[in-house]
C-alpha positions as CSV (number, residue, x, y, z in Angstrom):
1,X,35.5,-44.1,-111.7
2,X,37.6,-44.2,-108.8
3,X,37.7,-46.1,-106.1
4,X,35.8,-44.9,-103.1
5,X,36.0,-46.4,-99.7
6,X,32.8,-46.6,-96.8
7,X,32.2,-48.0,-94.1
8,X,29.8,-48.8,-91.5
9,X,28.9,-50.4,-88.3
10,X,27.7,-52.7,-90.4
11,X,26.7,-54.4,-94.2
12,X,23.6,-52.1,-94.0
13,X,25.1,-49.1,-93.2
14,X,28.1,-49.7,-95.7
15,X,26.1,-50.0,-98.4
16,X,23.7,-47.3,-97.5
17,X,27.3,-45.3,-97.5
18,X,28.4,-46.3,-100.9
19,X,25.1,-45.9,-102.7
20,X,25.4,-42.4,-101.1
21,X,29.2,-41.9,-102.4
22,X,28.3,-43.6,-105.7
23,X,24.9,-40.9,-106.1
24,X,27.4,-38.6,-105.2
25,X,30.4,-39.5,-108.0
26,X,28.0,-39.9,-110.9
27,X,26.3,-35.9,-110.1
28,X,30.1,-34.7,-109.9
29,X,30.8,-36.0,-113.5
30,X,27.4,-34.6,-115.0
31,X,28.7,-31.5,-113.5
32,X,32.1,-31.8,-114.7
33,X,31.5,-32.9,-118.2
34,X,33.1,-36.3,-117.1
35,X,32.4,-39.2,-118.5
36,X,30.1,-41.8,-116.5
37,X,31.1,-45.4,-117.1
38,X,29.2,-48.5,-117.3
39,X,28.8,-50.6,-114.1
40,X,31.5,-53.5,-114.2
41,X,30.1,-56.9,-113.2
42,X,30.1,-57.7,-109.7
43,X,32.5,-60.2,-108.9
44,X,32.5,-63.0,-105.9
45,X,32.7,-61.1,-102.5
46,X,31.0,-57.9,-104.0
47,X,27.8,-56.6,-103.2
48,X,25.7,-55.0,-106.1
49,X,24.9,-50.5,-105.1
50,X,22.5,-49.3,-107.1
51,X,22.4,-46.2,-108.3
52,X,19.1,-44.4,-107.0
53,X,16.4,-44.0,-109.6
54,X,16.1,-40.0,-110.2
55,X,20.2,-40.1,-110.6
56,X,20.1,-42.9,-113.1
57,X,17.3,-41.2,-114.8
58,X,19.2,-38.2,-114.9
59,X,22.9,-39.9,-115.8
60,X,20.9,-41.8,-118.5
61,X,19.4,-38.4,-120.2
62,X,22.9,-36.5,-119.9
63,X,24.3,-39.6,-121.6
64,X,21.7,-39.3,-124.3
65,X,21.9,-35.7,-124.8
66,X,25.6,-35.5,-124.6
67,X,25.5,-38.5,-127.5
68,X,23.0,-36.4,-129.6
69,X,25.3,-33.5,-130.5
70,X,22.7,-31.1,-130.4
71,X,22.9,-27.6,-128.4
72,X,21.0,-27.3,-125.2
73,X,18.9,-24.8,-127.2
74,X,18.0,-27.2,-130.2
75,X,17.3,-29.7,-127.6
76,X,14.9,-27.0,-125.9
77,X,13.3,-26.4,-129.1
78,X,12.3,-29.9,-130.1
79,X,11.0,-30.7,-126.5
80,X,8.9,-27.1,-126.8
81,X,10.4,-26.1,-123.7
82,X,12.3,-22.9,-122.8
83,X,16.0,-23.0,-122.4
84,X,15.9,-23.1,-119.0
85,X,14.3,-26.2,-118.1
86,X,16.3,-28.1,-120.1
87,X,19.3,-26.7,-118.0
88,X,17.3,-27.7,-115.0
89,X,16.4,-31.1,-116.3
90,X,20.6,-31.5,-116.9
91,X,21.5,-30.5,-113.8
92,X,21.7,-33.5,-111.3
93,X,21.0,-31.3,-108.2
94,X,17.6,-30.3,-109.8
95,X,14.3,-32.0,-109.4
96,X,12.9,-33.4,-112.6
97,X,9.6,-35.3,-112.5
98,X,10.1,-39.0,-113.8
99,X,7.6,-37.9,-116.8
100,X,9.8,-35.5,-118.3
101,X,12.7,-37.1,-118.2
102,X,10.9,-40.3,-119.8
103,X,9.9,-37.7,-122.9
104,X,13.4,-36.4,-123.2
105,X,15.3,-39.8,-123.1
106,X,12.3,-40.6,-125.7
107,X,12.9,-37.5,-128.1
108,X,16.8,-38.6,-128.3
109,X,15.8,-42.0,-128.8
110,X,16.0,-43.7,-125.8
111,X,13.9,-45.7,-123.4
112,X,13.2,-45.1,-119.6
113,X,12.8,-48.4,-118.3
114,X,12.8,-49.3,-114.0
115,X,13.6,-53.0,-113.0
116,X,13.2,-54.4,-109.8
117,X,15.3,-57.0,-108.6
118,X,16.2,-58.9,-105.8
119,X,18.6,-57.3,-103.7
């Protein structure tokens, strides 16, 4: 990904601003058909920006999906749901509850899992 720069009045606010920037790099990828890297470790000096849960959620089941091969269609059919709300559930700007995505990322495979750690 590239490098994005934010600042702030201070460490607070700077991070706010790159979470922000970072939430906002990952949904222009989906969108673009980009790929979405790994984080790199965090190395002395760094501070560690999550990305927020519903995005990594989402980056997580476009990963998965994109991986599967299958046609957002096929996809549709195996979760029983119409065409449409698989698009939706693709779409980083959409809403999706935390349940279906946990259902999809389990249909290709995959397992939704939230950690809490210290910050």
């Amino acid at each position: 990904m590239p490098e994005c720069l934010t600042s702030g009045r201070n460490d607070a606010e700077a991070l706010t601003e790159a979470a922000d920037a970072l939430e906002e790099t990952i949904a222009g990828r989906i969108i673009d058909g980009d790929p979405i890297p790994r984080p790199s470790a965090r190395r002395t000096g760094e501070h560690r920006v999550a990305v927020p849960p519903t995005m990594a959620a989402k980056a997580a089941l476009v990963l998965a999906f994109r991986d599967s091969g299958l046609s957002r269609l096929a996809f549709a059919r195996r979760l029983g749901v119409d065409d449409k709300v698989v698009r939706r559930m693709l779409d980083p700007r959409h809403a999706t509850a935390a349940n279906r995505l946990h259902k999809a990322l389990r249909l290709l495979g995959r397992e939704l899992v939230v950690e809490s750690t210290a910050a």
